[in-house]
N, C-alpha and C positions, 0 to 999 in steps of 0.2 A: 504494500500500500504506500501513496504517494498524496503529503498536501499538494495539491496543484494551485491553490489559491485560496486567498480569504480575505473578502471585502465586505462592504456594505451596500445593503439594497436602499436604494432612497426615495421608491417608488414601487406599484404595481410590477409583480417580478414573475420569473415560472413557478415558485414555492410559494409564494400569497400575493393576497392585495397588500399588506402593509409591507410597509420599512423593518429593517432590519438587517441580521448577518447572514453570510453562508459561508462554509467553507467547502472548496468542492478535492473531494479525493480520488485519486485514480485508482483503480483496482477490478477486480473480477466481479460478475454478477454477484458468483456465491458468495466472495471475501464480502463485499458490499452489506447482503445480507447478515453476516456474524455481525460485523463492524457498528450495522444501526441501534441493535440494543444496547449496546456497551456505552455508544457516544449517547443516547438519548438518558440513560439511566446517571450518567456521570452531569451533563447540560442540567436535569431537572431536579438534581441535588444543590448545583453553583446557582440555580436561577431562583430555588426556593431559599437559598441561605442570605439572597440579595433581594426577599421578598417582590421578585418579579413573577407574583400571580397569576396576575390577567395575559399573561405575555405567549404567544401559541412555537411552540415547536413542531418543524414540518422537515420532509426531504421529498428529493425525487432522486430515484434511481436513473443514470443514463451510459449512452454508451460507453462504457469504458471508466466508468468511477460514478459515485454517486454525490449527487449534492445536500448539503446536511444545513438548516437552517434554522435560524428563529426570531421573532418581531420581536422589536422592542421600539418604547417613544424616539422621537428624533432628536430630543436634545441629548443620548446619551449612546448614537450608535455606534463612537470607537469605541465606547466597554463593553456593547456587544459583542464586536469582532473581538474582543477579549476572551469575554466569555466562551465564546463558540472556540476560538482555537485553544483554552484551557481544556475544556471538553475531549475537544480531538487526542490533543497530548495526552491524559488520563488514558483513552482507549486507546491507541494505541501502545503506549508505557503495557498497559493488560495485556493487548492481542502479540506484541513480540519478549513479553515475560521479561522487561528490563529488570535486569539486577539491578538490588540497592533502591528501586521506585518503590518511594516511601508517599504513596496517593493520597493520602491524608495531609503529610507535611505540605504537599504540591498544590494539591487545593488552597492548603490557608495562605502559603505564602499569594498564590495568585488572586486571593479573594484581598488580601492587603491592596497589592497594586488597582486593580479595578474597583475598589472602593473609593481610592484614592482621584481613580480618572473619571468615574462617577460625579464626585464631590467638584472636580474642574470643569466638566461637560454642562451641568446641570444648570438648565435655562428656561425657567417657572412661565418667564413674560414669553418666549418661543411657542412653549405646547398653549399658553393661555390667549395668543394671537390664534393660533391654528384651530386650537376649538372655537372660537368665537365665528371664525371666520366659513367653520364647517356648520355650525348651528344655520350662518347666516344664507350658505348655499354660496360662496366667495371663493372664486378661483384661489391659491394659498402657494406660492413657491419658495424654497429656502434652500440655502447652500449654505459651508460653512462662514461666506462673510454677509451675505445679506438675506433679507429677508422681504417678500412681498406681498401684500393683497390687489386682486383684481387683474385685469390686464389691458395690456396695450395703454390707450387713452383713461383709461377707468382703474389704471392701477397707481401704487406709489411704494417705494423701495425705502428702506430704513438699513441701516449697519447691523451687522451681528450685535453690536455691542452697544447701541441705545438704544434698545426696542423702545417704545410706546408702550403705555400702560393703555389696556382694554379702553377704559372708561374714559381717554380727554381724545380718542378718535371717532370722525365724523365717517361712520357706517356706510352711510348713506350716499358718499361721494364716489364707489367704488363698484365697478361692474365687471363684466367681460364684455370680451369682442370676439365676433365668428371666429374661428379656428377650424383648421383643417390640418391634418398627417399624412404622408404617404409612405408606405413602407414597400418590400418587395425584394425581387432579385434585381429584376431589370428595367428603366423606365425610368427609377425614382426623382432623379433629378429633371429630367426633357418635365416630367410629367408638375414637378414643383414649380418651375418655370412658365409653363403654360398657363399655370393657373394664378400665378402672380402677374401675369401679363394683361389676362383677362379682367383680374378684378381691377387694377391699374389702369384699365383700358375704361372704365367705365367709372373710375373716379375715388377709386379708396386709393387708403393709405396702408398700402399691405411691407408687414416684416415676414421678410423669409430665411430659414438656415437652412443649410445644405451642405452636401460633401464635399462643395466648393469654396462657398463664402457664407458670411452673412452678411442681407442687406436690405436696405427700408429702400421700397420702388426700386429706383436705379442707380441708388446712391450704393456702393460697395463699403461695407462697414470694415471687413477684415478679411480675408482671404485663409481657406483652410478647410477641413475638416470640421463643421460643425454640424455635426448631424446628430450630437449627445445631446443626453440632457444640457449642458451646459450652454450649447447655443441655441436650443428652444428657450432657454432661460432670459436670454440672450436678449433674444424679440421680443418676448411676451412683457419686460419690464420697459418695451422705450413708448416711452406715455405718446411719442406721433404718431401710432399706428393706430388702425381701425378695425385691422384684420391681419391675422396670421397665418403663414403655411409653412408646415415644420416637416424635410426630410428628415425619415427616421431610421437608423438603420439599425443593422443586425448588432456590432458593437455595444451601441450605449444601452440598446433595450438587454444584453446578456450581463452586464459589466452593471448595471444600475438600476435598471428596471424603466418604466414610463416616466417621463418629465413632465406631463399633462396628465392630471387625472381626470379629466372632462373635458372632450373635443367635441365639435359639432360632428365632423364628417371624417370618414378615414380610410383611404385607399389603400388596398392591396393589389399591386398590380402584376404580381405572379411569381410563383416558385422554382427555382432551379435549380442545379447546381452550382455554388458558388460559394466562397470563406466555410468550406465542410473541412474538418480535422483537425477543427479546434473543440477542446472539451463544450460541451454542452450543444454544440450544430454537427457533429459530425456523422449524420445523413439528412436526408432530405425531411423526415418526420421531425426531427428536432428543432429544424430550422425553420419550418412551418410552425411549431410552436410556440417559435422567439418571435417571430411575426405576427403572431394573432395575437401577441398581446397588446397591440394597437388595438381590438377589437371591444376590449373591456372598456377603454375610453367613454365606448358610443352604445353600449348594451344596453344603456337606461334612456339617452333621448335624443342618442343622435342616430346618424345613419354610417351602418359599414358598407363601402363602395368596392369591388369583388369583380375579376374577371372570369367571367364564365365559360373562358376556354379555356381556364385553369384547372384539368379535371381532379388537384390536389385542393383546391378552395371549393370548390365545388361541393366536394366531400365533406369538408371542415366546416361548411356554413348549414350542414344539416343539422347540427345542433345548438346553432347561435339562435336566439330567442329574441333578438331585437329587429331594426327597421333595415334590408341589407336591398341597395340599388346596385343591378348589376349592369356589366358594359361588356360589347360583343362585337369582332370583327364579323362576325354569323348572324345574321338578324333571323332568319329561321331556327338558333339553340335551340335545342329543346328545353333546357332551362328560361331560355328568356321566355319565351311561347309558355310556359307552366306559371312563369313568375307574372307575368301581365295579366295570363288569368287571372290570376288569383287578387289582382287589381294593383302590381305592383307597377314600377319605374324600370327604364333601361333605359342606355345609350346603346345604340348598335348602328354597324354598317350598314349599310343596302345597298347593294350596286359597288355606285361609287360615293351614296351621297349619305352622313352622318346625320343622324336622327334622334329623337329622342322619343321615346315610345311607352305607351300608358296603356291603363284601359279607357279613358277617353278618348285615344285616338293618336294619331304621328304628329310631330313638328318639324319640319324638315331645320336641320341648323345650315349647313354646307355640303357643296362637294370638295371630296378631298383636294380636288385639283385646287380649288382657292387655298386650302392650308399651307403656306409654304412651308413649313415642316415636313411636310408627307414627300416632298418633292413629285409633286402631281400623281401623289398616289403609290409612286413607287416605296415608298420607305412603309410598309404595313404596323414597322412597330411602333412607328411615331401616330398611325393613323389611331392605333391601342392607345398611344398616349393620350392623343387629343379627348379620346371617349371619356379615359377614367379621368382628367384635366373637367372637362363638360359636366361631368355625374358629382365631380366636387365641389365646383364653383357654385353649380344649382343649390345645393344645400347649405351654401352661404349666403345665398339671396341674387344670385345672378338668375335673370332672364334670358329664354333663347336668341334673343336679339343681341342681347350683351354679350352673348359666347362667342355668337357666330361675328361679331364686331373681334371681339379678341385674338381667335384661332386663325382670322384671316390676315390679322396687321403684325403676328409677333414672327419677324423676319431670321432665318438661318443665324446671323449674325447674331441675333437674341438668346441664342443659344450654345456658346462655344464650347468646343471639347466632343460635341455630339451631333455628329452628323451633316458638316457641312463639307461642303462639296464650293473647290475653286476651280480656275482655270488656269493653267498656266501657260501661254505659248501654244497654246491646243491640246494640253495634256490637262485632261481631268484627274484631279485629289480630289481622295474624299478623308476626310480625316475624322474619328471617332476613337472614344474611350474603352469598345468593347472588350471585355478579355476573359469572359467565360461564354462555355462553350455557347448557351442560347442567345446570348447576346451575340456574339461574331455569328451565328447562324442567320441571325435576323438581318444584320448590316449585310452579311451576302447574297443573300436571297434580293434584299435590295441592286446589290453591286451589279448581282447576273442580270438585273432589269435595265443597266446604263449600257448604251454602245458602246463598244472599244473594241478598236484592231486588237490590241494584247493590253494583258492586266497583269499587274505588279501586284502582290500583296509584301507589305513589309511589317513584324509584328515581334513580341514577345512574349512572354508570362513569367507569372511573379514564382520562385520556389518554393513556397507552401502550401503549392498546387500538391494534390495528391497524384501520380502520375496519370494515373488512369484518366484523370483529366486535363494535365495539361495534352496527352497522346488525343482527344478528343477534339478539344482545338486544332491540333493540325491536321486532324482528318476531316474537321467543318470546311477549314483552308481548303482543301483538294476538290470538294465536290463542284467548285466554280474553274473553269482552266485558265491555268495560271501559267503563264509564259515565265517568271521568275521570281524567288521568295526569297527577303530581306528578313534575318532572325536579327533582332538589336539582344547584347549581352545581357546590360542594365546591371549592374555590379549591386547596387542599392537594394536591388530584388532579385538576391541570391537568397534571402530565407534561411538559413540555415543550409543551403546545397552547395556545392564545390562551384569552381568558378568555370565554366561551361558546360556544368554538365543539363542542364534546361537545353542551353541548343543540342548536345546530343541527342537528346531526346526528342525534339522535335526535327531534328534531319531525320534520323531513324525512321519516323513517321514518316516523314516526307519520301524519304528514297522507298521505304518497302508500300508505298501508294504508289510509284510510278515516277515521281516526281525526278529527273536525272542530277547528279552533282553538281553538272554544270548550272544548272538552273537556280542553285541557292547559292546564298552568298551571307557571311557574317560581321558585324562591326559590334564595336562595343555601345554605341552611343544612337538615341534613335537620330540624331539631327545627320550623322553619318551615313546613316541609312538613309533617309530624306536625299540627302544629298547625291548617294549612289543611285536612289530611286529615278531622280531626275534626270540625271545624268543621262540613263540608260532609256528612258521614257521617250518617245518621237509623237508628233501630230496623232490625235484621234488615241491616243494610251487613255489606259485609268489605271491610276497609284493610289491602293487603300490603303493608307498608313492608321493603325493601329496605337493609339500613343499610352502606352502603359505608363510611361516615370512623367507625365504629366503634359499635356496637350498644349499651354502657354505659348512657349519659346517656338513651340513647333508652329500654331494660328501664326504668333507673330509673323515669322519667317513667310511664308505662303502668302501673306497681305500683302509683303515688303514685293516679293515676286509678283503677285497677280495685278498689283497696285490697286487694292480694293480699298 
């Protein structure tokens, strides 16, 4: 048995609705099972000795170790993660029979320490804002330095360290604003984007985070990863917003749990393969379950927004109980056709023209050919996007009108990183973020739809691919013919692997598909690659470049050439 980790939940998690620890351990099913009595039996002696009562101890078994957890208030969860790894150390001290582990001595002496950090943590005015704020129905966020009620416009932020007492604040000053999440494998940001376009386009004041940046309208706040909690936090505190739309990814919802416990609306826009082999996602059922915790958000009064040619949600939304609008490249589903019966909502395709469909009857929003996204239709998984983009914006108060205003003015360029297509000299790039398999499947399927004398693809993956899947991608690669493949090294995204051995791997692919030696070629650098791409490209080519260590430098470059 192995600790693999121990932190705190600070939100809706896989083991409960509240906050609290977990520590997660590696190990066998069976060892799993010894291991749960031992640690629960040692936890509910440290938690009754710290008369934490009311306080729930929970686990979940998963692949490859089990997760061992327990709530506790927020003002005092490092002496949970205390608690919980006291625990662990006891059972295990048991399960490998350390000599000299005197379990009694080891209790009291760690019941000193966490009584002590107890006694530092403990913040009466913290839980006494939060309940108030819960009696009142009051959106509530809190990190270690500050602390909030309300949001966006309707909110106000105070320091850890001068809360307000209950009784000299005005209640009544504080609201929320629509909110909206997307979570998924594939999409999540084109699909964040659109939908901040849209409501922008029609006059709010929307904050958005993302895996890229965060930012109010068009104003770019910080550039990065913020798709945690920390950059929903981010948004929801800057009092000029009216509306929020928060990427959410698999990360922060594993690592911390929900940032929002009450959304309006919350997109799932589909399951794949992708970040599998880390403890708690590593297969596709896991990772479906770190994603449906978005769906707890919206179970009381909002709406879960669901791709219905996802036949993994599909599945999973048989037993959600609340308001669930689906979106469909298939306007004939048999899901959507059951769910209208039944007097539900969809977005779906028709033809070529996106719709919105009830049992009163169709709206027509557009044809794809207006979405420049879609690239007239050609790009199908942008056409997905714009659907679940549609089926969100609606539940924040947009009109068909407002949509099809939106979907039709938020131009390639509004979108960087994902899916834009230049010219250069006559050679069409097309340049995207893809780098799991269903995503590069999607961008090709697109690709085979552009003319070209010959196609270039130039690409890499990260090393904490499991092989099987990086070998997947280069077999998506082959199904389009490809006149020559560009593997970039990317040193940053060795993972833990040796230093070429990712391109072995994906040559091996390449040559036992048919692919000849002469036909590949390797640099360490994608902008090398770029540059050999070009190089090599003549009148009427297409070069998909792939930009894994980050698409910037690479737009840049292509602007400067295309002079766009």
């Amino acid at each position: 048995m192995e600790l693999l980790d121990s932190r705190r939940f600070t939100g809706p998690n896989l083991l409960s609705d509240q906050p609290g620890s977990v520590v997660d351990v590696g190990c066998t099913e069976s060892e799993s099972k010894i291991l749960l009595p031992i640690w629960e039996h040692y936890v509910s002696e440290i938690m009754e000795k710290l008369d934490w009562v009311n306080e729930s101890i929970m686990h979940r078994i998963l692949s490859g170790g089990i997760s061992l957890g327990i709530s506790a208030p927020i003002d005092v969860l490092y002496a949970a993660s205390s608690v919980n790894s006291l625990a662990w150390e006891c059972a295990q001290a048991e399960l490998q029979e350390t000599p000299g582990f005197n379990r009694s001595a080891h209790i009291h002496n760690g019941l000193v320490l966490i009584k002590a950090e107890i006694k530092e943590e403990s913040n009466p005015a913290l839980l006494d804002l939060q309940r108030i704020a819960g009696e009142k129905g009051l959106p509530f966020l809190w990190d270690d330095d500050e602390v909030s009620i309300g949001l966006g416009a309707g909110s106000k932020t105070w320091p850890m360290d001068a809360l307000p007492e209950v009784e000299t604040i005005d209640w009544a000053a504080f609201f929320s604003v629509p909110l909206g999440t997307v979570t998924g494998t594939n999409g999540k940001t084109t699909t964040v984007r659109l939908a901040q376009h849209i409501l922008m386009h029609a006059g709010r004041n929307v904050g958005l985070s993302s895996t890229d940046w965060i930012s109010i309208n068009n104003q770019i706040l910080d550039y990065g990863d913020w798709s945690g909690p920390g950059g929903a936090r981010q948004v929801l505190r800057n009092q000029t917003i009216d509306t929020a739309i928060l990427e959410v990814a698999r990360g922060g919802l594993l690592r911390r749990g929900l940032g929002a416990l009450r959304v309006d609306a919350a997109v799932i826009t589909n399951l794949s393969e992708d970040h599998l082999g880390d403890f708690g996602s590593r297969n596709l059922e896991e990772l479906l379950n770190i994603k449906w915790l978005t769906s707890r958000a919206v179970e009381t009064d909002g709406a879960l927004i669901l791709n219905a040619d996802d036949r993994l949600l599909v599945k999973k939304s048989e037993d959600f109980k609340g308001k669930i609008v689906w979106f469909s490249l298939d306007g004939d589903n048999p899901v959507i056709v059951r769910h209208i019966e039944s007097g539900g909502t969809a977005f779906v395709l028709s033809g070529s023209i996106l719709v919105r469909t009830s049992s009163d009857g169709e709206e027509i929003i557009c044809d794809t050919g207006e979405v420049p996204l879609t690239m007239n239709g050609v790009a199908r998984h942008n056409i997905a996007n714009a659907l679940a983009a549609s089926a969100l914006v609606e539940q924040l108060g947009m009109s068909v009108q407002q949509i099809r205003s939106g979907l039709t003015t938020m131009s390639q360029d509004s979108n960087p990183g994902r899916c834009n297509l230049f010219n250069i000299n006559g050679v069409s790039v097309l340049v995207d973020f893809a780098h799991n398999p269903a995503a590069i499947q999607a961008l090709f399927e697109m690709a085979e739809a552009l003319p070209a004398k010959r196609r270039l693809l130039a690409f890499s993956q990260p090393g904490d691919r499991p092989d099987a899947l990086i070998r997947q991608c280069a077999r998506n690669a082959i199904r389009i013919e490809l006149d020559r493949v560009i593997i970039s090294e990317l040193a940053e995204y060795h993972r833990g692997r040796k230093h070429g051995e990712v391109f072995a791997m994906i040559k091996d692919e390449l040559l036992t598909s048919g692919i000849s030696e002469s036909e590949i070629l390797h640099f360490e650098e994608e902008m090398k690659s770029l540059e050999a791409a070009l190089e090599w490209a003549e009148h009427g080519d297409l070069v998909i470049m792939l930009a894994l260590g980050g698409s910037a430098p690479i737009l840049k470059e292509l602007e400067r050439k295309s002079g766009r």
